[in-house]
Structures are given as structure tokens and as C-alpha cells.
VOLOTI-57262 format. One record per residue (C-alpha): y, z, x; residue number from 1. Coordinates in steps of 0.02 Angstrom, whole numbers, padded with zeros to 5 digits. Each point is the difference from the previous one (the first is absolute). Layout:
! VOLOTI-57262
       y       z       x  pavex
       Y       Z       X    NUM
...
This chain:
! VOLOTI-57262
       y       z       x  pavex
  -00756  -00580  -00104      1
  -00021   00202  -00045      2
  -00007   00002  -00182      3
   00060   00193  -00017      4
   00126  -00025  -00130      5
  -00111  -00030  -00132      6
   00005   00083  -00211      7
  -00099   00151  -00061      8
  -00071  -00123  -00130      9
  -00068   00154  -00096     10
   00166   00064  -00044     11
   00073  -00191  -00046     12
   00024  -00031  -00187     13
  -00091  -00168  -00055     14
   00168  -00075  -00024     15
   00034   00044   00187     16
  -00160  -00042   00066     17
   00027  -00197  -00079     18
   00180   00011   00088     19
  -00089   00052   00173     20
  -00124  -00114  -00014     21
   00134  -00140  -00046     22
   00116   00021   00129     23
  -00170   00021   00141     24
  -00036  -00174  -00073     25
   00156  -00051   00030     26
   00027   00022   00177     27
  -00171  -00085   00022     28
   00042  -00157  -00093     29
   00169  -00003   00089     30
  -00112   00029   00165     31
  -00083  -00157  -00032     32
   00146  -00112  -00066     33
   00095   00038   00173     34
  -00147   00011   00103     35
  -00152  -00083  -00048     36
  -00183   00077  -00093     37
  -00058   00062   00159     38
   00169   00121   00007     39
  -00077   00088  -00144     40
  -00093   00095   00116     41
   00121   00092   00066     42
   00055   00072  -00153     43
   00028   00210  -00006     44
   00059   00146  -00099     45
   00169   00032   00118     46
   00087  -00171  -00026     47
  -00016  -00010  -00171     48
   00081   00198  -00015     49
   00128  -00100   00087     50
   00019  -00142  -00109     51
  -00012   00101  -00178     52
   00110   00130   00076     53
   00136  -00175   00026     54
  -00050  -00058  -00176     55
   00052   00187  -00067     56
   00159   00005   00082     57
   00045  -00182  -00049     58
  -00079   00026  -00191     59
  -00138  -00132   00023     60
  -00151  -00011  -00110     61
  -00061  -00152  -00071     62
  -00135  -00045  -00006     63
  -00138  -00102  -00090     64
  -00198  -00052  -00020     65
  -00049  -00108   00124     66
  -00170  -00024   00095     67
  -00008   00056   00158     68
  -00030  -00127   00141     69
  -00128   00086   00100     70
  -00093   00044  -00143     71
   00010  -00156  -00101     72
  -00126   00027  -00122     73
   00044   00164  -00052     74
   00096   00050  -00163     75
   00157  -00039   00002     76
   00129   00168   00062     77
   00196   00059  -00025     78
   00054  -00070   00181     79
   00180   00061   00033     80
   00126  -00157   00031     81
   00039  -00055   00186     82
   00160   00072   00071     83
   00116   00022   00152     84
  -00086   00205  -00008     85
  -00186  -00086   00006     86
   00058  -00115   00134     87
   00080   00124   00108     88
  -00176   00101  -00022     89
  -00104  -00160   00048     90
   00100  -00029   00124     91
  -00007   00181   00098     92
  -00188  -00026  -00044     93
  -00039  -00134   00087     94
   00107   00070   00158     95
  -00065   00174  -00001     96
  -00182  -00084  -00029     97
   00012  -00133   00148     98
   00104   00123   00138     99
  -00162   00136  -00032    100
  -00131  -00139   00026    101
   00084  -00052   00162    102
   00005   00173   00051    103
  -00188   00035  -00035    104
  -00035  -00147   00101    105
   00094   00052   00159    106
  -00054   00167  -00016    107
  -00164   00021  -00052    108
  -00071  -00192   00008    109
  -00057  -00003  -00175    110
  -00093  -00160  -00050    111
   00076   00024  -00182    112
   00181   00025   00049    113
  -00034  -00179   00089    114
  -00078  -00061  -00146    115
   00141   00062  -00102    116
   00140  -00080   00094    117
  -00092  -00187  -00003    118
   00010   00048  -00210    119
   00171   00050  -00011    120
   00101  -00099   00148    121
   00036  -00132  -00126    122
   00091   00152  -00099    123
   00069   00066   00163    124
   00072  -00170   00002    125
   00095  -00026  -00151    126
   00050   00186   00018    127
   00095  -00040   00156    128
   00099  -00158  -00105    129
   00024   00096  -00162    130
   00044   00173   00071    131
   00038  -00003   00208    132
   00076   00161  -00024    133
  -00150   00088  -00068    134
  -00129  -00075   00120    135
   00139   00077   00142    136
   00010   00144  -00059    137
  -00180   00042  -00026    138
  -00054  -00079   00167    139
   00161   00113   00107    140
  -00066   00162  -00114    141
  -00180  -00023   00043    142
   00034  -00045   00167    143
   00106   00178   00035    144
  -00149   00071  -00086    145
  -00135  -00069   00130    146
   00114   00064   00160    147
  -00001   00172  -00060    148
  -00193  -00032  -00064    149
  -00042  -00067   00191    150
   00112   00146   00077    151
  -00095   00121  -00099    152
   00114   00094  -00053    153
  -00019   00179  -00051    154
   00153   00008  -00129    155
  -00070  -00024  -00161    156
   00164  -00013  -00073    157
   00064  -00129   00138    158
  -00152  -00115  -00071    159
   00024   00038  -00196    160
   00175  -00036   00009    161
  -00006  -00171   00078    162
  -00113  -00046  -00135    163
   00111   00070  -00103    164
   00152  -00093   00061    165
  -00080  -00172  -00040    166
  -00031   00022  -00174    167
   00164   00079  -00023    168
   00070  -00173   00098    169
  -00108  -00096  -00118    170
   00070   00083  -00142    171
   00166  -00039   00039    172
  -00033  -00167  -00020    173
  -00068   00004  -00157    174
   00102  -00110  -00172    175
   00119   00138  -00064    176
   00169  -00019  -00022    177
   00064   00187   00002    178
   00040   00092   00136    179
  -00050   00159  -00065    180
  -00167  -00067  -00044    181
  -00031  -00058   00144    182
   00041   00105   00126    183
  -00106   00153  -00104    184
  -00153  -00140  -00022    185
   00019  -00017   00182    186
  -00012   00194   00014    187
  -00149   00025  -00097    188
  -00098  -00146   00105    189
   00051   00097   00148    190
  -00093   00168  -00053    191
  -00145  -00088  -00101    192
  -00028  -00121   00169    193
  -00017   00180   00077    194
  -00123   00056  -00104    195
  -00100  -00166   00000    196
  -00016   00025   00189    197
  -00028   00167   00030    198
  -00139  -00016  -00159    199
  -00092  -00136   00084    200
   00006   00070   00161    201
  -00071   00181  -00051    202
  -00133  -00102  -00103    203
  -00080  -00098   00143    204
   00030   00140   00147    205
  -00190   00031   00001    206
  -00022  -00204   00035    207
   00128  -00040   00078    208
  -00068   00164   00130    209
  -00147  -00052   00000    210
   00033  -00169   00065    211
   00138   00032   00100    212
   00135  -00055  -00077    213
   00184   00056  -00032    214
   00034   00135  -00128    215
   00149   00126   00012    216
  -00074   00128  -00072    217
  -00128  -00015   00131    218
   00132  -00050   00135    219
   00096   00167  -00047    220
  -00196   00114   00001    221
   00047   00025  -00179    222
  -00137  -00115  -00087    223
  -00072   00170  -00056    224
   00143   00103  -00058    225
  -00001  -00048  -00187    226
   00154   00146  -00019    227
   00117  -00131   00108    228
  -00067  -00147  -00105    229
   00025   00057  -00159    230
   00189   00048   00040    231
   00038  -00158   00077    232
  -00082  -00112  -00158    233
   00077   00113  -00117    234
   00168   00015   00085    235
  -00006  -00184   00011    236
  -00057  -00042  -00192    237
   00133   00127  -00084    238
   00128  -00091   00116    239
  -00039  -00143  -00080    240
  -00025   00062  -00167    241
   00205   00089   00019    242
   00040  -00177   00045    243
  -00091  -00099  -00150    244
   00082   00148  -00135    245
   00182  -00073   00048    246
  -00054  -00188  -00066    247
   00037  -00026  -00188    248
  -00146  -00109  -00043    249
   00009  -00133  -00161    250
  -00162  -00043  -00018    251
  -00182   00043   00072    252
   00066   00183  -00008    253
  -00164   00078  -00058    254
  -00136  -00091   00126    255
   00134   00048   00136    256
   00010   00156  -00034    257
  -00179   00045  -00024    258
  -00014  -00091   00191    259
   00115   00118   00094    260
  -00005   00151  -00087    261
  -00190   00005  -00039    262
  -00088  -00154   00091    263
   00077   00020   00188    264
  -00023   00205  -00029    265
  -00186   00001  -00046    266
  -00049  -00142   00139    267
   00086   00130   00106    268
  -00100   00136  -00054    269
  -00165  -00075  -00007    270
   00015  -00090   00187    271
   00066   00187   00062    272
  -00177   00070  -00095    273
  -00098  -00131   00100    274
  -00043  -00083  -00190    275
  -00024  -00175   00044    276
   00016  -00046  -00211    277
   00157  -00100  -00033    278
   00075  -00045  -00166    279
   00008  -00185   00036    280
């Protein structure tokens, strides 16, 4: 859907790197086995943070060479095993991805947000039988997100935060079994689902100006105050990073790491410098 939450792969060892790359493959695959080929599509950066963050707190990390079914003919790769982590991330993909189509369509009348919903309503489908309570809660965040959208509303924190509050309702649902874990994993979706927002929106105020749509920072006359930006992401990311140093990770510790405490920090940076390069 965003995509923010993404590695510095620069900094990654090579051992680390084959562990990202494993575990990105893994959500895909799991994408498809729940959802169909087509699902693959919808694939991003954020959800599978999400699932290898699960798969560290839950010490999950096999994984094996297998070819990869939308590239079939390619080499064979170290694809990390199907789990309740990859499934919860497949299936908060395939919500997220399906709620934003719908709202391009009402909004803006995009002919690929229609296009995308005739792809992925078969996924939308299953979604509903395998996890009603994700579909729900992805379809009552978004739609609390389009009132204040449609209102216009000039509180850039009164939009960020109901982003914000889905994810960290989404998170709660996710497969752990403590508490603790759960209710700090819930945390750090809160302020991350923060920062996605508020990233996104400062990236597309110039479009989304330009054609008239919403933005808060335009909303608020503050699409040109990169001071008040730069707080607000930053504020929001070391939130999230305060959050993420309380879990006591068993495995993936050294991709995750690299993602929050360099990856999420130099995206920052380089969208606050206007330099549209990403380390994807």
C-alpha cells in the first residue's frame, strides 16, 4: 500500500540480506496460497516488517530453496516457510490493498483502482471467510478516515492518528500469545502507522494540490513548512523506534534492526530533502 518501512540494504550483511529477502518471499508465497497469483500484486515493504517483526518475537525462521511461483523459471531461492506471522501479513495485505482501491475509486474515479478491485474481489472474498475481523476493521478504519478526508479537516494530527488507530487495531489481532508482546507490538504499529501516513501525505502534497485533492498538510496551509514536517515524522518514527527497543527479538534481529534504526530514518531524511531515491 505505502511501502515506507523498507531496509537500508547498504548497511545489511549478506547473511541478512538472504534473511530479508527470504522472509519478503515469504509473505508473497503465503499471499498467493491464501489468495490466489493475482494477490501477488499487492505485495509491499510494510506488511512484511509486520510479519518478520511476528516471526522475531515468536523465533521463526525456516526456511528452504524453493522456486518461486511467479517467476517459475528462475533459479531456485531460500523462501521462508508459511506461518500464522505470514498469514496475518497476507491477510492485512489484502485488506489494506482492497479498502485503498475502493477509496481511489469513490474519490478520485480512477480507472486502475476499478481495474484493481475486478483483480482482487476474489481475494476480498476469501478475506471476508478466513478473517471477518480484519476485513471489519480495515473497512470501519478507512471509513473514519474518509469522513475526516471529506470534512477536510485541518488537524493533521486528528487525520494521522486515525490511521494510526487501525494499524494499532490490526495489530492487536495479530498470532501472539503474550500479553506483553502484544500490547507493545500493538504500540509500535500505532506510531509507525503514524509515520506511514503523515510520510505519504507530505510526499504527494504537491499532487494531491494540484489536483485538488485532500492532504492535511495542505488542509492545515502547512504543505510548505518542512520545520513542522520534520518534527511530526521524526516525533512519530522515534515513538516507534522507543516502542520496538522494549521487544526481545529471537530471530531476524539484525534485518530488523537495520529497518528501524537505519532504513525508516534515512527514507525519512531523503523524502524531507525532496530526494525521490529509495533503497527498495
Amino acid at each position: 500500500m505505502f511501502g515506507y518501512v523498507s531496509a537500508d540494504k547498504n548497511e545489511l550483511k549478506v547473511i541478512e540480506l538472504a534473511d530479508y529477502n527470504a522472509c519478503y518471499c515469504g509473505l508473497c508465497r503465503s499471499i498467493s496460497n491464501r489468495y490466489g497469483q493475482a494477490a501477488r500484486a499487492t505485495l509491499n515493504y510494510d506488511c512484511a516488517f509486520a510479519s518478520m517483526l511476528l516471526c522475531g518475537l515468536k523465533g521463526e525462521r525456516e526456511a528452504k530453496p524453493s522456486r518461486c511461483g511467479y517467476k517459475p523459471f528462475s533459479k531456485k531461492r531460500v523462501i521462508a516457510e508459511d506461518s500464522p506471522s505470514f498469514q496475518f501479513g497476507a491477510d492485512i495485505e489484502i485488506a489494506l490493498a482492497w479498502y485503498k482501491l475502493c477509496d481511489d475509486w469513490q474519490d478520485e474515479k480512477k480507472a486502475v483502482a476499478l481495474f484493481g478491485k475486478a483483480g482482487l474481489y476474489g481475494a476480498f472474498k476469501k478475506l471476508k471467510a478466513l478473517s471477518p475481523q480484519i476485513a471489519q476493521t480495515v473497512e470501519s478504519g478507512i471509513a473514519s478516515l474518509s469522513k475526516l478526508e471529506k470534512a477536510n479537516c485541518t488537524e493533521i494530527d486528528a487525520v494521522a492518528n486515525t490511521f494510526a488507530k487501525m494499524m494499532q487495531d490490526l495489530a492487536k489481532l495479530a498470532p501472539l500469545e503474550d500479553d506483553k508482546e502484544l500490547k507493545v507490538f500493538s504500540h509500535l504499529m500505532f506510531s509507525l502507522g503514524r509515520w506511514i501516513y503523515l510520510m505519504d501525505a507530505w510526499e504527494d502534497r504537491e499532487k494531491d494540490k494540484k489536483h485538488g485533492l485532500y492532504n492535511p498538510f495542505c488542509a492545515s496551509n502547512k504543505d510548505s513548512d518542512k520545520e513542522n514536517a520534520s518534527y511530526l515524522l521524526h516525533s512519530a518514527l522515534n515513538k516507534a523506534i522507543d516502542a520496538y527497543d522494549l521487544l526481545e527479538l529471537k530471530t531476524h534481529k539484525g534485518v530488523l534492526d537495520n529497518i528501524m534504526y537505519s532504513g525508516c530514518v534515512m527514507r525519512t531524511e531523503k523524502l524531507l530533502g525532496g530526494n525521490d531515491e529509495q533503497s527498495l
